[in-house]
KEKE-3310 file (N, C-alpha, C; in steps of 0.2 Angstrom, whole numbers, plus 5000, padded with zeros to 4 digits):
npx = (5561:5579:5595:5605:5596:5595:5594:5581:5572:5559:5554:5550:5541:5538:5542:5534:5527:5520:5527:5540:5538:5536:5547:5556:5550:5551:5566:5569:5566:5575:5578:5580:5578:5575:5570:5562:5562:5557:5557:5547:5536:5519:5515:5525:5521:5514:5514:5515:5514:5501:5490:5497:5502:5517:5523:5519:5515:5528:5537:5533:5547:5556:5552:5553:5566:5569:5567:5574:5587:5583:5581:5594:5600:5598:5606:5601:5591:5588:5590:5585:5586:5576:5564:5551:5550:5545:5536:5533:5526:5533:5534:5534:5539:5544:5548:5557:5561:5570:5571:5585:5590:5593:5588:5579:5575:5560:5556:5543:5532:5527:5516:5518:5515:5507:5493:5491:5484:5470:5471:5459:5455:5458:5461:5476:5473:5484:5496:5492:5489:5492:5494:5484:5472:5466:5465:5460:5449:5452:5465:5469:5462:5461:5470:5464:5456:5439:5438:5434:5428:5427:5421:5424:5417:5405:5389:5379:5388:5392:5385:5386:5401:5403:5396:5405:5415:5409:5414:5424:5423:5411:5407:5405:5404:5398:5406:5399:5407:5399:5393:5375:5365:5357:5339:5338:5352:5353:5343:5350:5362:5359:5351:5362:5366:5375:5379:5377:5384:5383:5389:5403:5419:5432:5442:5456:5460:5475:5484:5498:5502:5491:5474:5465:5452:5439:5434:5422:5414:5407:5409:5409:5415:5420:5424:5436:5446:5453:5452:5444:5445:5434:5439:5443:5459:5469:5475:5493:5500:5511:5503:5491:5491:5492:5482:5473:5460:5450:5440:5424:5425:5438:5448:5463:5460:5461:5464:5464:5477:5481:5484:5487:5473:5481:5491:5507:5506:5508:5498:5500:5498:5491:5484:5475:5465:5451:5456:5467:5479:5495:5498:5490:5495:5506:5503:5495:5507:5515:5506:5504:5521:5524:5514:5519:5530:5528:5522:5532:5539:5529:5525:5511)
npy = (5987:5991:5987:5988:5982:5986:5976:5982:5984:5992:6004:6021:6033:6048:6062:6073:6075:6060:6052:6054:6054:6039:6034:6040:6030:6017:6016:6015:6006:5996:5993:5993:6005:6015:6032:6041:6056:6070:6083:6093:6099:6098:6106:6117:6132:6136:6148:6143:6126:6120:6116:6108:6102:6106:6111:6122:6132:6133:6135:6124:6122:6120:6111:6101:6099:6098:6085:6076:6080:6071:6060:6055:6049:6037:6025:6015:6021:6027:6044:6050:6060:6063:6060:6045:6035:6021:6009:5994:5977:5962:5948:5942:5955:5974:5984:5998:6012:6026:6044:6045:6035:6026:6013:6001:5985:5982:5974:5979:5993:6007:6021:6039:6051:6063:6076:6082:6099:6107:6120:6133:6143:6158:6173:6180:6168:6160:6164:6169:6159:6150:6160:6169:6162:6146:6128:6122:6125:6125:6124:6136:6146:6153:6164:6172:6177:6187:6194:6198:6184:6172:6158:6148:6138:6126:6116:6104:6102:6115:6120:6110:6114:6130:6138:6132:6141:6153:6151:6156:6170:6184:6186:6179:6172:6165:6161:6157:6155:6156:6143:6140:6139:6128:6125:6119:6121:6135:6138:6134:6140:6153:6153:6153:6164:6168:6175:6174:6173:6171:6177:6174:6173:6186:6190:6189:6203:6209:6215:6221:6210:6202:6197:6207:6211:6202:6204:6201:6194:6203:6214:6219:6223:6210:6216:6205:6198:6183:6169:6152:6138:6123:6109:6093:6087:6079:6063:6057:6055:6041:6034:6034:6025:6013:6008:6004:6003:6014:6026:6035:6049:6049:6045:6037:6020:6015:6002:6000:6001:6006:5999:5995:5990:5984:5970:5969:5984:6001:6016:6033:6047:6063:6057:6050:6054:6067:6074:6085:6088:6091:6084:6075:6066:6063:6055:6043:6039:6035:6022:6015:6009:6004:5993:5990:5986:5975:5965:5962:5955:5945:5940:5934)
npz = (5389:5392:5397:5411:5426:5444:5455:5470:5483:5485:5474:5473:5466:5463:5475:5483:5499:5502:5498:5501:5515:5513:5511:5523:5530:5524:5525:5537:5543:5535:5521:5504:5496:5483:5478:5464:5459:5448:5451:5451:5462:5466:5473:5473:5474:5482:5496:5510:5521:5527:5541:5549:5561:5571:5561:5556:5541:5536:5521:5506:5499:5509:5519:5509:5508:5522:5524:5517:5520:5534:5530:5525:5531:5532:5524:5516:5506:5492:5484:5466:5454:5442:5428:5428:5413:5413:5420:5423:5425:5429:5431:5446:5449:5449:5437:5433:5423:5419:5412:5409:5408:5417:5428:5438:5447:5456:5471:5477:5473:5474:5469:5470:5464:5463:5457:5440:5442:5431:5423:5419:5404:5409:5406:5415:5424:5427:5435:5445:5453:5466:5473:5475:5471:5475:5480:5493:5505:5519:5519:5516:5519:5531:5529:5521:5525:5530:5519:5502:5493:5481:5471:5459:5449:5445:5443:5454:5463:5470:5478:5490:5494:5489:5502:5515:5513:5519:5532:5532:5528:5526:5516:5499:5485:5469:5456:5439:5425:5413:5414:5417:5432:5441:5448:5462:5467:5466:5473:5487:5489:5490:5504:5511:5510:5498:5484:5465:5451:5431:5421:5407:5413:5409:5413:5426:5437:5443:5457:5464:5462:5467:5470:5463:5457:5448:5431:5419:5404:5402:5402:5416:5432:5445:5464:5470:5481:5482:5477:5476:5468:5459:5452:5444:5446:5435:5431:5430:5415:5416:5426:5420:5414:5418:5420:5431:5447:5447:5458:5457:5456:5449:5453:5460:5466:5482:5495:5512:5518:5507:5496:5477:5463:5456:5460:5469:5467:5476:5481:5485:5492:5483:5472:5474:5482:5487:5496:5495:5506:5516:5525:5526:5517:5520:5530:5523:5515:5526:5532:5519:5518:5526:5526:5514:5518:5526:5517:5512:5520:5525:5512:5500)
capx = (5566:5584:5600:5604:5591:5598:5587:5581:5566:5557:5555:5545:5540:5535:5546:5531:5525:5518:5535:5545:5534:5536:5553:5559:5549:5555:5574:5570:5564:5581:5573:5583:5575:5577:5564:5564:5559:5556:5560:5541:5533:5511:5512:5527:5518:5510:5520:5517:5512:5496:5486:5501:5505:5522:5526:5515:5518:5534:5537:5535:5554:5561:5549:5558:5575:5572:5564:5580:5591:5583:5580:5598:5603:5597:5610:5598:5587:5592:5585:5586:5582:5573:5555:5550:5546:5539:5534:5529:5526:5538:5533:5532:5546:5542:5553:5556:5565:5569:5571:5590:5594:5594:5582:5579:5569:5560:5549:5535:5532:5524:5516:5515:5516:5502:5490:5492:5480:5470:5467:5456:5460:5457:5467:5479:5474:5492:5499:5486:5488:5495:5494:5475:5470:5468:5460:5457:5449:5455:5474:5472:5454:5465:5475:5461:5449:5437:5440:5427:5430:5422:5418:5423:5415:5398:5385:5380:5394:5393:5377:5390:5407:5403:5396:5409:5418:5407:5417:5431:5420:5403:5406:5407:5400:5398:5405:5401:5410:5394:5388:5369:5363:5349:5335:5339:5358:5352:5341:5355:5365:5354:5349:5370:5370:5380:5376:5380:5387:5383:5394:5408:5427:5436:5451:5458:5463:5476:5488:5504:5504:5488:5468:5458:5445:5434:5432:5418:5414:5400:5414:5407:5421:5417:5430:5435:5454:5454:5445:5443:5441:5434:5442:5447:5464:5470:5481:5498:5501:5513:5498:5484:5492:5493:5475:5472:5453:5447:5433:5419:5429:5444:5455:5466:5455:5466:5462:5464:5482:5486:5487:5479:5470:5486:5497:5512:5508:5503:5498:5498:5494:5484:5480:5471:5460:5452:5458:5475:5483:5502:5498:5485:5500:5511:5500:5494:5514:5517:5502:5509:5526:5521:5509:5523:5536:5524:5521:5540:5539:5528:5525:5506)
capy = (5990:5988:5988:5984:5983:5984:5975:5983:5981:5997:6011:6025:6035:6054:6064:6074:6072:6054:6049:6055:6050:6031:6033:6038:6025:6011:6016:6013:5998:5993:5992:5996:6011:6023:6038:6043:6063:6075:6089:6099:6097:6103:6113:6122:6139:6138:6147:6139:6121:6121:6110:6100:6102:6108:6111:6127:6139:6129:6134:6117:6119:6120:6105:6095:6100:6095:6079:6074:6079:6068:6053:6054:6047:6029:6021:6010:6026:6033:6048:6049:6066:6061:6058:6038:6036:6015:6006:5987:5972:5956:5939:5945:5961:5980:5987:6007:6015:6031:6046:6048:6026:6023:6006:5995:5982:5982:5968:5982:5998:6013:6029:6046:6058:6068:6075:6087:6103:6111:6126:6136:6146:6163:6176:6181:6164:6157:6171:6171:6152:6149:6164:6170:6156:6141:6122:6119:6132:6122:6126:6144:6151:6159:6170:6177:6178:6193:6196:6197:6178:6169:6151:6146:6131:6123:6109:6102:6101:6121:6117:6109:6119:6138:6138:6133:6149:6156:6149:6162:6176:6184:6188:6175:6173:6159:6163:6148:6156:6155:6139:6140:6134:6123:6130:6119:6124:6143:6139:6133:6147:6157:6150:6155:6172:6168:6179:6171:6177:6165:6177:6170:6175:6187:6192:6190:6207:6209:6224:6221:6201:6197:6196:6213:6210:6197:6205:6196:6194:6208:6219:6223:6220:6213:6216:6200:6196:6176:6164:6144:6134:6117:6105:6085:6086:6072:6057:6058:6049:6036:6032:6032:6021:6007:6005:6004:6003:6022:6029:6038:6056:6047:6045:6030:6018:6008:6000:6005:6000:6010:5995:5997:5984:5978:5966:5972:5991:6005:6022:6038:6054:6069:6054:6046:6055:6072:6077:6088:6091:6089:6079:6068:6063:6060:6048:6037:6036:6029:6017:6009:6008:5997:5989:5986:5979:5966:5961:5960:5951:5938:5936:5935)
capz = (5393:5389:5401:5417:5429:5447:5461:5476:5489:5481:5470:5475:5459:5466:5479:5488:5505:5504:5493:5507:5521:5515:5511:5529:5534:5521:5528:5545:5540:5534:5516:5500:5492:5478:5477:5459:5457:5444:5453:5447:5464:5463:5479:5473:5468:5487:5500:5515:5521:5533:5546:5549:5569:5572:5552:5551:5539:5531:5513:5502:5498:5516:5523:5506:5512:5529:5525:5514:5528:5539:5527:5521:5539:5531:5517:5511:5503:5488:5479:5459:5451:5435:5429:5426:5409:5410:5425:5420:5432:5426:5435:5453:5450:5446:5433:5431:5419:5420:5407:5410:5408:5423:5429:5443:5447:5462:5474:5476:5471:5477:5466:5474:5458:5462:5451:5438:5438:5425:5424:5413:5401:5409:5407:5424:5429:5428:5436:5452:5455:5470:5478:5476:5468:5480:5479:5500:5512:5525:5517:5514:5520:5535:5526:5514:5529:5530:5511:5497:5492:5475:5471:5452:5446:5443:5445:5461:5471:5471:5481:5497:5492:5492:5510:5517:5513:5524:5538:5533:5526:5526:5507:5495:5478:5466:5448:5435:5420:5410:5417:5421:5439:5443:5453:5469:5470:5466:5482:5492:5490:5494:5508:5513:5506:5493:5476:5459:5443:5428:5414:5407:5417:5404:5416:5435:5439:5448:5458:5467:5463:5470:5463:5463:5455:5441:5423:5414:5397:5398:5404:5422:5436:5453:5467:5473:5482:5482:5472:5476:5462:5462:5448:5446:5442:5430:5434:5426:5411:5419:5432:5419:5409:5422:5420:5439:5445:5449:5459:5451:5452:5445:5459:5460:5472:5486:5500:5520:5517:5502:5489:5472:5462:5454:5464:5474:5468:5480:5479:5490:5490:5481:5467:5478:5485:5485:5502:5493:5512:5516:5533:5524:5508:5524:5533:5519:5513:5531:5528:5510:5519:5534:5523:5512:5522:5530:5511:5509:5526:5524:5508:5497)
cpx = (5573:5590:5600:5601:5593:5593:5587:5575:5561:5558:5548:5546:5536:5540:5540:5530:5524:5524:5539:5545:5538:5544:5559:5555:5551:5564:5574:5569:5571:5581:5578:5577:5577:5569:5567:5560:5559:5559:5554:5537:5524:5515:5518:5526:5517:5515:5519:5511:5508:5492:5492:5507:5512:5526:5522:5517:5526:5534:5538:5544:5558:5558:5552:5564:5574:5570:5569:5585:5590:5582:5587:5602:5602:5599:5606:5592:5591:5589:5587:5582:5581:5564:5556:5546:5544:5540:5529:5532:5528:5537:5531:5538:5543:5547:5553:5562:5565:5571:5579:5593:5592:5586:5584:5573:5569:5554:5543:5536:5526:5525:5517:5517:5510:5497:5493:5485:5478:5466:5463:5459:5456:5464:5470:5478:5482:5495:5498:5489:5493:5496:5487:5471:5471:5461:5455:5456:5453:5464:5476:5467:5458:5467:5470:5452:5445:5438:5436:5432:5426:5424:5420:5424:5408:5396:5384:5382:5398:5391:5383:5398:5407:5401:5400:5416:5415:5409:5423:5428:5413:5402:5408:5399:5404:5398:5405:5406:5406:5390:5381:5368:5357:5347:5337:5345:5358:5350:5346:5358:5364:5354:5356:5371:5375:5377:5378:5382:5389:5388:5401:5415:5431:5444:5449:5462:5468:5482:5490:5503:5498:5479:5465:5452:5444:5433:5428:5418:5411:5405:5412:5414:5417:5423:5431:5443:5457:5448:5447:5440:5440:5434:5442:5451:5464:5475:5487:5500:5504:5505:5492:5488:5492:5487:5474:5465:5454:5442:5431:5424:5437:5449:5458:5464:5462:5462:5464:5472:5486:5488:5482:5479:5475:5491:5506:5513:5505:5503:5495:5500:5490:5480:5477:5464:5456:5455:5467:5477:5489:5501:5494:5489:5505:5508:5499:5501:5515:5512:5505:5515:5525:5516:5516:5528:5532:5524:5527:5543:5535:5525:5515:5504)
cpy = (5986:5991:5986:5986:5981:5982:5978:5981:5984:6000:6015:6030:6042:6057:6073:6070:6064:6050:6050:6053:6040:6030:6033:6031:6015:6012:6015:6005:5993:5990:5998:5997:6015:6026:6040:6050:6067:6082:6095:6098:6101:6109:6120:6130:6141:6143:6146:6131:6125:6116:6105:6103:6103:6111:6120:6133:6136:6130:6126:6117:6118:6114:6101:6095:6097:6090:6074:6074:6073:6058:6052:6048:6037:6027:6019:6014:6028:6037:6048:6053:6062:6059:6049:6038:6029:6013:6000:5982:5966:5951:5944:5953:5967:5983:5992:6008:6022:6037:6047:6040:6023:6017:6002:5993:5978:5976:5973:5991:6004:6022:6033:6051:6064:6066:6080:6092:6106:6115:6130:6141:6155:6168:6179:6174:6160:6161:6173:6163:6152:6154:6170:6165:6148:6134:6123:6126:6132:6125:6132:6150:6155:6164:6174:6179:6186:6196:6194:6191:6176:6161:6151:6137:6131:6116:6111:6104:6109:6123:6117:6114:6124:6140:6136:6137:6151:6158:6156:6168:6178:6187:6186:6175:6168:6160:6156:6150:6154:6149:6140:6136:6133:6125:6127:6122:6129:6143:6138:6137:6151:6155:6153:6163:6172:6169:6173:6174:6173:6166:6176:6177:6178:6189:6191:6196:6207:6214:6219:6213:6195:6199:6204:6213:6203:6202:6201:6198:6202:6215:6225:6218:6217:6212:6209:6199:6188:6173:6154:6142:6125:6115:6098:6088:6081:6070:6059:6054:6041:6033:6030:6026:6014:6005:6001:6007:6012:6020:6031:6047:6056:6047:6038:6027:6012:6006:6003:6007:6004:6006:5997:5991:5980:5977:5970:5981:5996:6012:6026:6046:6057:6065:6047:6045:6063:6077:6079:6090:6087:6083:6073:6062:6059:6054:6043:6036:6032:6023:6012:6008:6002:5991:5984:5981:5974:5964:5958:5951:5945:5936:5940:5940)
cpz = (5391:5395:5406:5424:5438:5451:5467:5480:5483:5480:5473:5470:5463:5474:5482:5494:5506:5501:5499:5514:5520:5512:5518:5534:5532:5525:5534:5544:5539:5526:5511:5495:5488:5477:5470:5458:5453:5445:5450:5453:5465:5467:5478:5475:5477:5494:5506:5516:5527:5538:5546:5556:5568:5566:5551:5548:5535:5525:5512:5502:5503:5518:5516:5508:5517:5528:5520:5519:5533:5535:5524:5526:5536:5526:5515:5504:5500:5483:5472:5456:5443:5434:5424:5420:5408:5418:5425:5425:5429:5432:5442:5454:5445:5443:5431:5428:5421:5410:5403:5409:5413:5426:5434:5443:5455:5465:5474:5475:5471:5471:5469:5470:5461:5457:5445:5436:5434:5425:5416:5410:5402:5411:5412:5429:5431:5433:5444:5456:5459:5477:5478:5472:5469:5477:5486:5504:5518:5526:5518:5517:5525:5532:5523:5519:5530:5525:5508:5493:5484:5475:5463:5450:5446:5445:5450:5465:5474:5478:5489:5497:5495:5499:5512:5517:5519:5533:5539:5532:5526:5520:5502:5489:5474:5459:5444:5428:5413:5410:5419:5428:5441:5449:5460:5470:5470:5472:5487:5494:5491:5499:5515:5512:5501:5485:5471:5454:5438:5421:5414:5411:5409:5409:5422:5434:5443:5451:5464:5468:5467:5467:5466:5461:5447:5436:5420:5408:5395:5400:5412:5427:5445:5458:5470:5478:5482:5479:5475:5472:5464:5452:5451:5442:5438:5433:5430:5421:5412:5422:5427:5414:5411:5422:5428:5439:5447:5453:5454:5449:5447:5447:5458:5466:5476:5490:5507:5520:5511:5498:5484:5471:5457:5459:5464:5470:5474:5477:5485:5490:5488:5475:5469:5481:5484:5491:5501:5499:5513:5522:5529:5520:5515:5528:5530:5514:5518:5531:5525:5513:5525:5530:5516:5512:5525:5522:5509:5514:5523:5518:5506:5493)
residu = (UNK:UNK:UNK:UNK:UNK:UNK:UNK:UNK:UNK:UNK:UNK:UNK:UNK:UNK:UNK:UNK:UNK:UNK:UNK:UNK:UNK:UNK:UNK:UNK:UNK:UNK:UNK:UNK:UNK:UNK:UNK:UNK:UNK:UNK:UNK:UNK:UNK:UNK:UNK:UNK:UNK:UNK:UNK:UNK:UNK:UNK:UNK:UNK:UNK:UNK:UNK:UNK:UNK:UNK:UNK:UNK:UNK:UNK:UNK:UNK:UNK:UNK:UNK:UNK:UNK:UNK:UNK:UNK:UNK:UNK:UNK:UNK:UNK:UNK:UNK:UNK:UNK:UNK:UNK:UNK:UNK:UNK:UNK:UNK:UNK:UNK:UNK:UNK:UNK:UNK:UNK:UNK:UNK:UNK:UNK:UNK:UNK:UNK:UNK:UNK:UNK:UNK:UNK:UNK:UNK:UNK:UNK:UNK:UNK:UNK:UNK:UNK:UNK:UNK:UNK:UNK:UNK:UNK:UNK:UNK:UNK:UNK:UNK:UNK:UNK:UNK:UNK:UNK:UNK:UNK:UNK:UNK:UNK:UNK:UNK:UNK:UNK:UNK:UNK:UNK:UNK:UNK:UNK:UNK:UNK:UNK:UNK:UNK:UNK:UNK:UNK:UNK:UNK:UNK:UNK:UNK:UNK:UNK:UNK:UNK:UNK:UNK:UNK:UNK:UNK:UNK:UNK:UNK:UNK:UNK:UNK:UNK:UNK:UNK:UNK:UNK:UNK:UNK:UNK:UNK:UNK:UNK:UNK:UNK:UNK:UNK:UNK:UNK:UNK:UNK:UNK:UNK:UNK:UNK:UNK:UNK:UNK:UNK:UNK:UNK:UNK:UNK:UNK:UNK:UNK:UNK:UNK:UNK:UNK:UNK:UNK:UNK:UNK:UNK:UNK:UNK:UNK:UNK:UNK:UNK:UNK:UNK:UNK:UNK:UNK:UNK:UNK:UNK:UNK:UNK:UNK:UNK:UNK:UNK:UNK:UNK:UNK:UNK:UNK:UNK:UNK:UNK:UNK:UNK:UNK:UNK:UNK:UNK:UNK:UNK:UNK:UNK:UNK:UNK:UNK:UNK:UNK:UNK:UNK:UNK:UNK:UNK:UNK:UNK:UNK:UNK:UNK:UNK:UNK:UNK:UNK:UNK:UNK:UNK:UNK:UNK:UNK:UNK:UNK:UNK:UNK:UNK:UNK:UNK:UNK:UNK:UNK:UNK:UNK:UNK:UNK:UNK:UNK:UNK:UNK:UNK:UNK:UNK:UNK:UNK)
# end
């Protein structure tokens, strides 16, 4: 890194929910802050936030606007559109660059990128994603309730997943995309009424912007209107790069607090855990913010 590195408290590297959360709360705090953002947020695609008590139904971009609005109330916060291209630990100081020059070097420093999804490569699903094409039921299973629902994924973890649709629907099915499935999760599924479909996905159908129907390979359609996929995102380059411990799914592992297993970082939100909700990214921000400043406070 080269130029001049201005000092503050912290750098908060990600400007969703859990980046915003510890940012109004580093400002109250009285705590010199810059939030560095990219401006590509995941949930973009989604159009409303949900399970988050008096917020319900908030498009993503109206809940960042107002949560700028109200963090802007604390001078010592400052946003910085740009994506962080090194982030390196110097004696006891975090050092971020950015991709635009710009660099400070902070006493601690807080993740909250997210992750980034991967989608398969089927045809329409780019197109679906966000608006019949959901991760969390708990997020979306209202909206799509009493509608012929599908499951795309495989393994195991189809076995506890797929039934849980059944909360919103009495008509779900469990495409693997040519994956075979192992006699117990065939039982399982059965056991929930939930069919299976093991041939490969040739298209997402779809009419007036939202899913009609699955096309498979063998060229049978079946009607579907919403699909939940189950995936692991992947970390962001920045983030994998830190070599920071994982879980087994490959989440970034903290503690109760929100630190990782290197000194003065933390991390919070969707690359943390698999629980992707907007209330969850905002509690475990305020967490690492309170946890931070005590660190700032007394030291260790």
């Amino acid at each position: 890194m080269s130029g001049h590195e201005e000092p503050i408290d912290v750098v908060i590297v990600g400007g969703g929910p859990a980046g915003l959360s510890a940012a109004l709360c580093l400002g109250r705090s009285r705590r010199s802050v810059v939030l560095v953002d990219s401006g590509r947020p995941r949930h973009a695609v989604a159009e409303g936030v949900h399970n988050f008590v008096t917020r319900e139904g908030i498009p993503p971009s109206e809940l960042r606007a107002v949560a700028w609005e109200q963090i802007a109330e604390y001078p010592s916060v400052r946003r910085h559109d740009a994506t962080v291209v090194a982030l390196e630990r110097r004696d006891d100081r975090w050092t971020v660059m950015c991709d635009d020059g710009a660099a400070w070097s902070a006493r601690a420093a807080l993740v909250a990128t997210g992750v980034v999804d991967q989608h398969p490569e089927i045809r329409g699903y780019d197109a679906l994603w966000g608006r019949s094409i959901f991760l969390c039921p708990y997020c979306h299973g209202w909206e799509v309730r009493d509608q012929p629902l599908a499951v795309l994924g495989k393994g195991r973890p189809l076995a506890d997943f797929a039934p849980l649709l059944r909360s919103w629907s009495d008509d779900v099915v469990v495409c693997t995309d040519g994956d075979p499935v192992e006699p117990d999760v065939r039982e399982a599924l059965s056991a929930h009424g939930i069919g299976i479909h093991t041939a490969a996905v040739a298209e997402l159908e779809a009419r007036d912007g939202r899913l009609d129907a699955i096309r498979f390979a063998d060229d049978t359609r079946l009607t579907r209107h919403a699909v939940f996929v189950m995936q692991t995102p992947r970390l962001v380059r920045l983030v994998a790069d830190l070599g920071l411990e994982l879980d087994e799914p490959g989440y970034v592992r903290i503690d109760e607090d929100g630190a990782t297993s290197t000194p003065g970082l933390w991390a919070a939100g969707d690359l943390t855990s698999r629980r992707h909700q907007v209330v969850e990214a905002v509690a475990q921000g305020l967490r690492a913010a309170v946890a931070i400043n005590r660190r700032l406070v007394f030291g260790g």
